[in-house]
C-alpha positions, 0 to 999 in steps of 0.5 A: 515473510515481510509485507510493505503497505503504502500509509498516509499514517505513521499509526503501525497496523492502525493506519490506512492504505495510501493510494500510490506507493511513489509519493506515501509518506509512510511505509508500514513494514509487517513481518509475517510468520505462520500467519502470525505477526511477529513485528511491525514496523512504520517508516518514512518514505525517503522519496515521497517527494521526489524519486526516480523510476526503480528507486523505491522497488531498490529501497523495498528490495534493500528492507527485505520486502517480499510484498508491497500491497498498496491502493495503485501502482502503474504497470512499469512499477509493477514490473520494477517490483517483480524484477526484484522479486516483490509482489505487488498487490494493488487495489487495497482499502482500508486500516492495514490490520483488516487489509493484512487480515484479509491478505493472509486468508487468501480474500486480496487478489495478488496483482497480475501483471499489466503490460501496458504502454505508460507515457514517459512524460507525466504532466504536472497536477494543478490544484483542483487534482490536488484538492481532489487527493487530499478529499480522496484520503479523507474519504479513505480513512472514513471508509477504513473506520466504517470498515472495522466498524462493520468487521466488529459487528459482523464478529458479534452478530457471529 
């Protein structure tokens, strides 16, 4: 099995889940065998900057991905994922190894499917909404360090 995760880090299984899947920098791809990680991989996003609807559900399917599990995924994304046969998992915080770890024990809840009008027109984001993403990923990658923070100590108290 190969899951995708959305990252803001080149850093492999240390990196953080980014938010949305369109405009990530990095993709984390991890091959999955028994429960096992056999290979993981970190890529640029070839559209973070710029892409039309379906390219990048068209770019997953292309490498092979059977899973993407990112922060947040609009509904029309969720449906180009599925029809190519990706399941999207959204919701996900955290470094991508917990994330990962919590994934493979069944503790992320695969995304059900929200059928929802979306709006054709996206209006442009100013700067305050911008700032505003840019304090969200700081607040995101302390919250992964409090994370595994915490798992450790949960590990040694038993």
């Amino acid at each position: 099995m190969r899951i995708c995760f959305t990252s803001d880090q080149a850093n492999g299984l240390d990196s953080v889940v980014s938010y949305h899947f369109g405009h990530c920098p990095y993709f984390i791809l991890v091959d999955v065998e028994e429960n096992r990680v056999v290979n993981v991989e970190s890529i640029s996003n070839p559209f973070a900057n710029e892409h039309n609807a379906g390219d990048l559900p068209s770019f997953m399917h292309s490498k092979g991905v059977n899973v993407i599990i990112t922060g947040g995924m609009g509904p029309k994304a969720q449906q180009y994922f599925a029809d190519y046969g990706i399941t999207p998992v959204i919701g996900a915080y955290g470094k991508i190894r917990d994330v990962l770890e919590e994934y493979l024990k069944s503790k992320v809840e695969v995304t059900k499917f929200v059928d929802r009008p979306v709006s054709e027109q996206e209006s442009k984001e100013d700067e305050e909404v911008e700032r505003l993403k840019k304090e969200v990923t700081a607040l995101r990658e302390q919250i992964a360090d409090l994370k595994s923070l915490l798992k450790s100590l949960e590990e040694k108290i038993g």
